[in-house]
N, C-alpha and C positions, 0 to 999 in steps of 0.2 A: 629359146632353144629347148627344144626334144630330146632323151634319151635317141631320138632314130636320128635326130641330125649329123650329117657325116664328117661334119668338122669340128664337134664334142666328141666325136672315135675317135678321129685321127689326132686331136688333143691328147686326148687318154691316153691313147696308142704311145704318141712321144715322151710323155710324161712318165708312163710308166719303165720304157726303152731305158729311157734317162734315168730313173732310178736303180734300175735292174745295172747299167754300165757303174755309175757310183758307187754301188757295194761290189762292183768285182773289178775297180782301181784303184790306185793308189796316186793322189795328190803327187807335185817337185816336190823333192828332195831338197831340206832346207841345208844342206849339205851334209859333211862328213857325223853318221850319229855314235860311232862306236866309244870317242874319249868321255861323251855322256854316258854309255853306258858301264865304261871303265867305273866312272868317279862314283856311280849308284852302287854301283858293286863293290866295291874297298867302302861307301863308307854306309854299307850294311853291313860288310864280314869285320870290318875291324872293330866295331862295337858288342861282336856278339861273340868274338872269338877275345879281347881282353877279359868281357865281364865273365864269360863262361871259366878261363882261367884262373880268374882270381876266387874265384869261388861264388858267384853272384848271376850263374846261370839261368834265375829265374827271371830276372830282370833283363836280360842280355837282347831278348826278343825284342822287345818295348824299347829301349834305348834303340835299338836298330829303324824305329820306324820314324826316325829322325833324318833317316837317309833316305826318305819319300819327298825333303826340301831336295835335295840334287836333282831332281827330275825335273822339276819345273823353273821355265827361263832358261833353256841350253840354247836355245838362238840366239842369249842376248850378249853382247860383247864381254867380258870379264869383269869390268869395271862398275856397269851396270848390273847385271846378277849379283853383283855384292851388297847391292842396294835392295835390290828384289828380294833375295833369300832370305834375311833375317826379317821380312814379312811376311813370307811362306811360312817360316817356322813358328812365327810369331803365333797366324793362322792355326796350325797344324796343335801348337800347344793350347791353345783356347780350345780346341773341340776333345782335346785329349781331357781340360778338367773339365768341362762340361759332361764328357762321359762321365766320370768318376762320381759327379754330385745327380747325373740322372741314374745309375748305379743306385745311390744309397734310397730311392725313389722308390725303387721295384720296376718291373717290367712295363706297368703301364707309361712310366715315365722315360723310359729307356726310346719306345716306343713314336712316343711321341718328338723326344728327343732327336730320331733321328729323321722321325718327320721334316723338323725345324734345320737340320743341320744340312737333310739334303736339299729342302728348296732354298736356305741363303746357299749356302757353298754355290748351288747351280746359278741362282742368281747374279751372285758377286761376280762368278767365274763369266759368265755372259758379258757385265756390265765393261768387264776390264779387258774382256779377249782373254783370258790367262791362258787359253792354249791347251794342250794334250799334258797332260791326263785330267786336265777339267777335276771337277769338284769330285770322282772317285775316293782320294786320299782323304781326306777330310772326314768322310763320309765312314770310312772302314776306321780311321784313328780314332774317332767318335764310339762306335762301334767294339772296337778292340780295348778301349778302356773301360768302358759298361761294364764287359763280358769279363776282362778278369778282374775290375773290384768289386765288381759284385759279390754280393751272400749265395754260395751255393748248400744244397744237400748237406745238412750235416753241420751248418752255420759257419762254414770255413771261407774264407778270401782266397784267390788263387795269388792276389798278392796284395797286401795291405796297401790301402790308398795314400 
């Protein structure tokens, strides 16, 4: 086969048709997604809305990123995501102190860290199916602990590890 052969165009040609329709639909509808996005929503604002209350606004953010498990596993029957979840979270807490100890590292470690954190999370999440939002969370939970136990400017924490 040739760049001028005319059934490596019209290959290309479908392939590409096919990709161009893919990014401008949308997959079925695994049905009703709104009580998902209910249950994401109560249980980020009511973490972040007690601790800001009680006086513990700095923490209030962080505590909230706990409410990244509700996301994942909303097709699965109730009984089953009860089962899934506290391995999400399980998940979700392992990359939170791994930030904190790639933190005390410095940047190169950080760096690296998230190297490591996005090809498993990507991998695992492949291995298993886990579905939407895929290794994203993991990835920024990792991320989002680095960034505030880290030493900044001035040798300050934004929040003690």
């Amino acid at each position: 086969m040739t760049s001028d052969d005319p059934t490596l165009r019209a290959r290309v040609r479908a392939e590409a048709a096919h990709v161009a329709r893919s990014l401008t639909t949308f997959g079925p509808s695994r049905g009703r997604r709104w009580p998902l996005a209910l249950q994401a929503g109560l249980a980020m604002a009511v973490p972040i809305v007690v601790l800001a209350a009680s006086g513990h606004a700095s923490i209030a953010l962080l505590a909230a990123t706990g409410a990244f498990t509700v996301i994942y596993g909303g097709w699965l029957h109730p009984r089953e995501r009860a089962r899934f979840a506290p391995l999400v979270a399980l998940a979700l807490a392992t990359c939170a102190a791994a930030g904190t100890l790639a933190a005390a590292g410095g940047t190169f470690a950080v760096l690296i860290g998230v190297l490591v954190v996005t090809i498993l999370s990507a991998a695992v999440a492949g291995w298993i199916s886990l579905g939407p939002p895929g290794p994203v969370f993991f990835v920024l939970v990792f991320g989002l602990s680095a960034q505030v136990t880290s030493v900044h400017v001035g040798g300050q924490r934004a929040i003690d590890p």
